[in-house]
C-alpha positions in Angstrom: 4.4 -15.5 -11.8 6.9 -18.2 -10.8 10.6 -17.2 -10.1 11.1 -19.1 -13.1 9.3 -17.5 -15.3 10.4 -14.3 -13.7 14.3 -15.2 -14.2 13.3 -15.2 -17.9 11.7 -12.1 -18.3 14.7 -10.1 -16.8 17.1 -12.2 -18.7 14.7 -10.7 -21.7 15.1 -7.7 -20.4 18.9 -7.4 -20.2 19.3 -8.9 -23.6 16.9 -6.3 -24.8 19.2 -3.5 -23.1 22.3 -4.6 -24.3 21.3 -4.7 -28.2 19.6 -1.2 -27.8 22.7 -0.2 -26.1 24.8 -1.6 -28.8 22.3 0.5 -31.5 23.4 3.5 -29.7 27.2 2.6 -29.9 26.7 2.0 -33.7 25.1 5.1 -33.9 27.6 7.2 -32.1 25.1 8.6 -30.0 25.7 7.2 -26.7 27.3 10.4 -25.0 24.2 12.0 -25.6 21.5 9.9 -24.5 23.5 7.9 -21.7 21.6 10.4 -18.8 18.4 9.2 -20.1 19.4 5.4 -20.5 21.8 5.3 -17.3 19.0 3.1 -15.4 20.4 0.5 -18.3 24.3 0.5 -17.3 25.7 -1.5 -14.0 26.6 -0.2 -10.9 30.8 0.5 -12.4 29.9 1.6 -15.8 30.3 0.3 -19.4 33.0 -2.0 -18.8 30.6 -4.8 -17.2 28.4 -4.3 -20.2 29.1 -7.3 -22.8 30.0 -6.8 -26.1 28.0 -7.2 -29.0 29.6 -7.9 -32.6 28.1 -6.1 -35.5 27.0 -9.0 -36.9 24.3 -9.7 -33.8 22.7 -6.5 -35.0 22.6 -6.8 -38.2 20.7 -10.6 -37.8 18.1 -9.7 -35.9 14.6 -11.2 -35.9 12.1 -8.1 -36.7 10.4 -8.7 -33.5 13.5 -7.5 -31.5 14.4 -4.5 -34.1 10.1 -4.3 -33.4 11.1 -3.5 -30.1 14.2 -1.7 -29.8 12.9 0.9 -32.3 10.5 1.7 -29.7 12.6 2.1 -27.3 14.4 4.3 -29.3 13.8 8.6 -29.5 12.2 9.1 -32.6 15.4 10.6 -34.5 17.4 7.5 -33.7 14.8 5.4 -34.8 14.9 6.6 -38.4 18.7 6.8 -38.3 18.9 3.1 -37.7 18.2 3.0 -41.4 22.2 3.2 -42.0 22.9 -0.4 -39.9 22.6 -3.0 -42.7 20.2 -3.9 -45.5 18.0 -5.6 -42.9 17.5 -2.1 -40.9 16.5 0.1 -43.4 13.5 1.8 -43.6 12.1 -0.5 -40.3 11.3 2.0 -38.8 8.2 2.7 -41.4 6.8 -0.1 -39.7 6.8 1.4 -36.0 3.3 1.6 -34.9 4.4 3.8 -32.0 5.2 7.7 -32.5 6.5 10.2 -30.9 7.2 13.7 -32.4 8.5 16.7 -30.1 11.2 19.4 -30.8 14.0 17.5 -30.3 13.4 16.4 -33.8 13.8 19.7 -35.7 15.5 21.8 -33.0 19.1 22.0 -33.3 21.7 24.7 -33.5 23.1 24.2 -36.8 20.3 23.9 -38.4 19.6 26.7 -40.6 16.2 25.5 -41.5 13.1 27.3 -39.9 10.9 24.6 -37.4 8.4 25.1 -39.0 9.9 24.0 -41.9 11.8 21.0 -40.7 8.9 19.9 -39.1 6.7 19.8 -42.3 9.4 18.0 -43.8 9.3 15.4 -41.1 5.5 15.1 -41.4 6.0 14.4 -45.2 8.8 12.1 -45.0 5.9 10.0 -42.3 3.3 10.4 -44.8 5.4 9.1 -47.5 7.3 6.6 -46.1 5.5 4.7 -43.2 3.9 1.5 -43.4 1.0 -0.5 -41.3 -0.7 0.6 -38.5 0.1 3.4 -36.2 -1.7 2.5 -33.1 -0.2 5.2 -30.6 0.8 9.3 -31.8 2.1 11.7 -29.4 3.3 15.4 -30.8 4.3 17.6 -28.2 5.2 21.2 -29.6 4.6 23.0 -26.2 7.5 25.0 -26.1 7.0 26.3 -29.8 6.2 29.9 -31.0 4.5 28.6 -33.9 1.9 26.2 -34.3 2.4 24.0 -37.0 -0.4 22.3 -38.9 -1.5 18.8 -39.2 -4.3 18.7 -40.6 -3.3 16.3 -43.1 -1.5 14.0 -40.9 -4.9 13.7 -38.5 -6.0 12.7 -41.9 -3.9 10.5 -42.5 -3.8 8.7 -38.5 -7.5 8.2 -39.0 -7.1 5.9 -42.1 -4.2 3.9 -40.1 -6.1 2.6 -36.8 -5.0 5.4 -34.7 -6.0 4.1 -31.1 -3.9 6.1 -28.7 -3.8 10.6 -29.8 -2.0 12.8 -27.6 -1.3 16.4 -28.9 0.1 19.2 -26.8 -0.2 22.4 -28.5 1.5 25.4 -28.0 0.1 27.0 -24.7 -2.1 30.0 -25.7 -1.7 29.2 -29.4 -5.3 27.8 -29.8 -5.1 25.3 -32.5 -8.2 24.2 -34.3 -8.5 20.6 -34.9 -9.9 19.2 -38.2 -12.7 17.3 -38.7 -10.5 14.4 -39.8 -10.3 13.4 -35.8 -13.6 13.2 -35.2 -12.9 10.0 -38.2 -10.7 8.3 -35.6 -13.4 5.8 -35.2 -10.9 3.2 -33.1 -9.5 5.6 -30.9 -9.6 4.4 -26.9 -7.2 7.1 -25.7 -7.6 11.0 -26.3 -5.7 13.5 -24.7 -5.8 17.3 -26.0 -4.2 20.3 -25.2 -4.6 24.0 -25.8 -6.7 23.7 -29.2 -10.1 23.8 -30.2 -12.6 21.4 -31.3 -16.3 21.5 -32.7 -18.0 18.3 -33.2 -19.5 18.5 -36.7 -23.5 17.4 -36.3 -23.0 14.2 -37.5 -20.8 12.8 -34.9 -22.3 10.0 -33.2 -19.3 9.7 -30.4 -16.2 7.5 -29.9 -17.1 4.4 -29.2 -14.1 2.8 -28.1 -13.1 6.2 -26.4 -12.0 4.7 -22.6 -9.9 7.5 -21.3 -10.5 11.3 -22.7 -8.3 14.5 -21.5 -9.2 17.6 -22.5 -6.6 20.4 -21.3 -7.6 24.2 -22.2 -10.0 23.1 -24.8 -12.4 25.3 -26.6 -15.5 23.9 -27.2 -19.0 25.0 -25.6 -20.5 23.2 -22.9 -23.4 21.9 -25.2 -20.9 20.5 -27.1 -18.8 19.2 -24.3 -21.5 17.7 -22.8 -22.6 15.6 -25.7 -19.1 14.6 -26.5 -18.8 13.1 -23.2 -22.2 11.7 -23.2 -21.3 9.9 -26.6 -18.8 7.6 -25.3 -20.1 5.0 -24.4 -17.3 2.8 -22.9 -15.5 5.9 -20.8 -14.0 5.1 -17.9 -11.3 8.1 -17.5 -12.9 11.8 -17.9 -10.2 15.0 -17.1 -11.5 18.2 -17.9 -9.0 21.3 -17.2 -11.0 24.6 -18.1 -9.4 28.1 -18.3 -13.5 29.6 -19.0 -16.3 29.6 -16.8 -18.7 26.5 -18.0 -22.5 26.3 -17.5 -24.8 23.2 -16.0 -23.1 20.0 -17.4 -24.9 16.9 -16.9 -22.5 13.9 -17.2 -24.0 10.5 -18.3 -21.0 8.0 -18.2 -22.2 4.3 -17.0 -18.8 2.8 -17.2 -16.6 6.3 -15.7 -14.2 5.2 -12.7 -12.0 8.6 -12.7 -12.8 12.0 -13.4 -11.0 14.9 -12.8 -12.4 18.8 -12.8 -9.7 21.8 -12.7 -11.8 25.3 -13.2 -14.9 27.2 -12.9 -18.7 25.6 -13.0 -21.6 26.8 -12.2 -23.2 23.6 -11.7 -21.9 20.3 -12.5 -24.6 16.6 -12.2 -23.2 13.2 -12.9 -26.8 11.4 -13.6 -25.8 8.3 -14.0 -21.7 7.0 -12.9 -22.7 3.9 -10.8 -18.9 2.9 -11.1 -17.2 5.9 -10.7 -14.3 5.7 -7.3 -12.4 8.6 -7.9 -13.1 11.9 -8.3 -10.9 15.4 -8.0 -12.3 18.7 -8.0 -10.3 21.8 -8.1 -12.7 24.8 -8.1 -11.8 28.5 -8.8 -13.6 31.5 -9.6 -17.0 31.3 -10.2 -17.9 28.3 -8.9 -21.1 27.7 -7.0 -21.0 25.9 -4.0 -23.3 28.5 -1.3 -25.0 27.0 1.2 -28.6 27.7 -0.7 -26.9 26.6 -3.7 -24.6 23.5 -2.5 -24.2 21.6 -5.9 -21.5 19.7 -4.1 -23.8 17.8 -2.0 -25.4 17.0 -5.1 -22.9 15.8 -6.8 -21.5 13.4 -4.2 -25.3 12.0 -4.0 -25.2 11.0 -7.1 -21.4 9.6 -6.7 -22.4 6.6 -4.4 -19.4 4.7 -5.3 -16.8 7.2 -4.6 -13.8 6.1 -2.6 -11.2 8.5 -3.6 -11.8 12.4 -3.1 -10.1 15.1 -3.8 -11.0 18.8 -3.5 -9.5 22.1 -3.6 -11.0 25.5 -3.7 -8.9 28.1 -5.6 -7.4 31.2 -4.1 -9.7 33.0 -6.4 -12.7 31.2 -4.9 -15.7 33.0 -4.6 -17.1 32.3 -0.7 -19.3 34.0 1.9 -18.6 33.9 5.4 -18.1 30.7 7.3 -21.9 30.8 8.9 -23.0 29.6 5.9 -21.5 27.2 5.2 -22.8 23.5 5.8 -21.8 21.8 8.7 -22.3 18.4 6.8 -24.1 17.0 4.2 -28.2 16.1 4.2 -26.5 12.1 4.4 -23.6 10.5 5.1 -21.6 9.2 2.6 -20.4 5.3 3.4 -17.6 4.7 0.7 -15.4 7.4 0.9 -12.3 5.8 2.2 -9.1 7.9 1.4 -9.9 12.4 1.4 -7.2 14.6 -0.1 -6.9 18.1 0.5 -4.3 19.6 -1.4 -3.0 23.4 0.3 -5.6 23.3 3.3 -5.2 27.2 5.0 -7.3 27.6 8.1 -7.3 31.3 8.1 -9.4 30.9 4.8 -12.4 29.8 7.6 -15.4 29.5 4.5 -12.9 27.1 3.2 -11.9 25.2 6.0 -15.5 24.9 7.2 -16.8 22.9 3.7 -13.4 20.6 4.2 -14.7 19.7 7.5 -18.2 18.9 6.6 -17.1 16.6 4.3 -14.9 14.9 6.7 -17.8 15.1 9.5 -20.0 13.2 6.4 -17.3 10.5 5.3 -18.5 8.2 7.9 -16.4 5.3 6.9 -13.2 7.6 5.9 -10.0 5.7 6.6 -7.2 8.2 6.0 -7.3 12.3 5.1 -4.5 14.2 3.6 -3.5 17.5 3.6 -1.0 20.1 3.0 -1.2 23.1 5.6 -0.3 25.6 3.6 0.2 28.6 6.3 3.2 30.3 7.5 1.2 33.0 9.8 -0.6 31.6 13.3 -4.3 31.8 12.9 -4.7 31.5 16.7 -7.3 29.3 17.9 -10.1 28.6 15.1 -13.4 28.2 16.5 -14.4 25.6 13.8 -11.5 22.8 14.9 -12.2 23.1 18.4 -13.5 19.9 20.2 -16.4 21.1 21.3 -17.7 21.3 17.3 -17.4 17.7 17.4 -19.0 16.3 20.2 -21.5 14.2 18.0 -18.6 13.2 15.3 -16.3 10.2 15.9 -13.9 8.6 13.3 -14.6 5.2 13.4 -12.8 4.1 10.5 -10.1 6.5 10.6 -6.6 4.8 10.6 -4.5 7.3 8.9 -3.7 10.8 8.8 -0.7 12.5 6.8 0.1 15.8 7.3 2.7 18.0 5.1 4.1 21.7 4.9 3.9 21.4 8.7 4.9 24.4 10.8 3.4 23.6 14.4 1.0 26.6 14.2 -1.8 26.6 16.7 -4.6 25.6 14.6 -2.4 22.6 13.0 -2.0 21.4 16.4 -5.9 21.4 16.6 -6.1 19.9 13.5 -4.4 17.6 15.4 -5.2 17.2 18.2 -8.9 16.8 17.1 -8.0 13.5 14.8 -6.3 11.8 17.7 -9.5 12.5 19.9 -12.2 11.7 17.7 -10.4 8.2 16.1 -10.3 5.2 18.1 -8.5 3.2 15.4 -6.1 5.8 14.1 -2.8 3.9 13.8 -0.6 6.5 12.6 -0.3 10.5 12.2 2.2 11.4 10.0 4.0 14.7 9.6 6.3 15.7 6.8 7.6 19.5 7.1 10.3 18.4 4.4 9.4 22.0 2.6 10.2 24.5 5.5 13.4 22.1 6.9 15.0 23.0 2.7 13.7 26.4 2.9 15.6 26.8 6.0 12.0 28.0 7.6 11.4 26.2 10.4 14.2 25.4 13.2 15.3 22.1 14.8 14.6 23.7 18.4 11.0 24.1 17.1 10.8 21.1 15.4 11.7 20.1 18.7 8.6 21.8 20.3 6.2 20.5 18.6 7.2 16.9 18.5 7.4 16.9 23.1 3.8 18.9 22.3 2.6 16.0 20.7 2.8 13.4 24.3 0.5 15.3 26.2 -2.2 15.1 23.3 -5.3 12.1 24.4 -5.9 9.9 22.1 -8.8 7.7 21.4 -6.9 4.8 20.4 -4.5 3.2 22.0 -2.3 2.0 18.9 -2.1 5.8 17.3 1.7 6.9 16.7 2.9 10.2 15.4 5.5 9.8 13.0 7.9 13.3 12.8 9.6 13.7 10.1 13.1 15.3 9.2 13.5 15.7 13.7 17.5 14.8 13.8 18.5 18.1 11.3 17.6 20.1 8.4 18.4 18.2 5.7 18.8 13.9 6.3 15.3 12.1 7.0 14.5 10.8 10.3 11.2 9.2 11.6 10.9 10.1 15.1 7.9 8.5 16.7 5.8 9.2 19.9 4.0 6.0 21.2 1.5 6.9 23.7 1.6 3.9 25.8 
């Protein structure tokens, strides 16, 4: 894009601002939406805002009321009705929705929400016109669980292509058969309800992205779901039950993400699939005689992006059985995230470091050391373990909750030995400096420690975070030239 055409898009932009502004104002709701909206006022308030008669609202083309509607909440939206002739009822037109309990919470309202939220469903029912394209309800907070059965009717007679419900959390709703009817959907996000595909289903087959958040469905079910959509290239499954042997046949997949228990878990055929995150709890399998995980990552040979994390309920042995890498090395794996590494958990620690031993053409690992008690010296980081391992791709290592215990040091201290083009280690202990849990003399420790640590390559840096005091940001960096 030229700066040309750029100038014009934020003068379109600004113009934009300024009439939904002015909508508030006519309103009379700006007090109470101005913290939301305050991105849209200058730097000393209203008074460099410019003013917009009446009359400039009222003669708007419908593609710019099109627009400010949606920038609207949805109980504004429908109020606009009282600006002029040309207003009313546009709304009904909106092809965007978004219902939450903003809409039928408020504190003089003597009405029951489930009552005033039936009566908002109607009014939709009744009123709107055209295509709604995008629906979002979010009633997480809610003690009830109101029904909409009829209005999932009623979204898969009007091109619904973008669903998102969030039910109440442990309120398990069960979803009609009506939204298995969506036939145009391409986005599908569920919460905390429960579906059953009836037998005649034959998949979504514009389905691209599918969420599925505390969902009740078996993993038969689950499996064919997933395996019915043809075109899906973003899978997240969040599970709160243990789930059986799921076999995952997505050709066009690029994301998934996995949060809960599996006993097994095969991805036959995701030739395009770069991303993947894995958070495993409870009854999980991943034993050495039983190590699914190498399977899995076989069968991922376009990964680039990893994530794992193994849940403080994990099931594990000891650390001797664990694998010290995988049966091959995997050469696309570019960017490892380890979210709450604790290397007094050693069964843990040890399958985190034979995947890093196995990412031969890894290029930066992240981690949070989550571990306020010294470990000592663990056998697994020393050198010595890695005498036929060296990072040759390696050019970035970011290390956060840092407390300068002695096995973070090796953790270290190994990276900076084993990586001759590491460019930059970078420590954040941004947590303990708020919590008031780790002092500037020690912070002060650790960073002289760092010097008289070798280094395979000549260009690494260790960027120290939050050195100068407890609560400002400062980069400190040791050069080791």
């Amino acid at each position: 894009m030229n700066p040309k055409e750029l100038k014009g898009q934020i003068e379109v932009s600004r113009t934009v601002e300024d009439l939904t502004l002015s909508v508030f104002l006519r309103l009379g709701t700006l007090q109470n939406v101005l913290g939301d909206y305050s991105y849209m006022m200058p730097p000393k308030g209203r008074k460099n805002r410019r003013s917009l008669g009446p009359d400039v609202i009222s003669n708007l083309p419908d593609n710019v009321i099109d627009v400010i509607l949606m920038r609207l909440p949805c109980k504004d939206a429908v109020r606009t009705s009282i600006l002029s002739k040309k207003w009313r009822y546009h709304w009904c037109r909106l092809t965007k929705l978004k219902l939450d309990e903003s809409l039928w919470k408020t504190k003089k309202d003597k009405l029951s929400p489930t009552v005033k939220f039936t009566k908002i469903i109607y009014q939709i029912l009744t009123l709107h016109e055209g295509p709604i394209n995008k629906f979002k309800l979010d009633v997480v907070d809610s003690k009830r669980c109101p029904t909409i059965d009829n209005f999932i009717y009623f979204l898969s007679r009007n091109d619904i292509q973008h669903l998102v419900l969030h039910f109440p959390w442990q309120k398990i709703y069960k979803m009609p058969s009506s939204l298995f009817e969506c036939s145009q959907l391409r986005h599908l996000t569920l919460h905390d309800c429960s579906i059953h595909p009836p037998s005649a289903f034959k998949g979504f087959s514009s389905l691209v992205s599918l969420e599925l958040c505390r969902v009740t469905i078996s993993f038969e079910l689950l499996e064919s779901l997933i395996n019915h959509c043809p075109l899906l290239e973003r899978l997240v499954l969040q599970v709160s039950e243990i789930l059986n042997i799921i076999e995952i046949n997505a050709p066009m997949l690029k994301s998934f993400d996995f949060t809960g228990s599996i006993s097994s878990l095969c991805l036959k055929n995701v030739p395009l699939l770069t991303k993947a995150s894995l958070h495993l709890y409870q009854g999980s399998s991943v034993e050495a005689e039983n190590f699914y995980l190498a399977k899995f990552f076989e069968s991922c040979f376009a990964l680039e992006h990893v994530s794992l994390y193994f849940g403080d309920k994990f099931d594990y042995a000891c650390a001797d059985q664990a694998p010290t890498r995988l049966p091959f090395d995997h050469n696309r794996v570019k960017h490892f995230y380890v979210p709450y590494m604790n290397p007094r958990e050693s069964y843990k620690l040890s399958y985190y470091l034979c995947l890093i031993r196995s990412f031969s053409y890894l290029e930066s690992f992240e981690t949070e050391v989550l571990n306020l008690h010294d470990a000592g010296v663990v056998e697994s980081l020393e050198l010595e373990r890695f005498s036929d391992v060296i990072f040759n791709h390696l050019k970035e290592v970011k290390l956060k909750i840092f407390s300068g215990m002695t096995h973070e040091m090796q953790l270290i201290k190994l990276f900076l030995a084993k990586s001759p083009v590491l460019v930059r280690v970078l420590i954040d202990p941004s947590y303990l400096c708020i919590k008031n849990l780790i002092s500037l003399d020690r912070r002060s420790e650790i960073f002289a420690e760092f010097s008289n640590f070798f280094r395979a390559s000549p260009k690494a840096e260790v960027v120290y975070m939050y050195l100068d005091n407890q609560t400002s940001r400062f980069n400190q960096i040791v050069n080791f030239d």
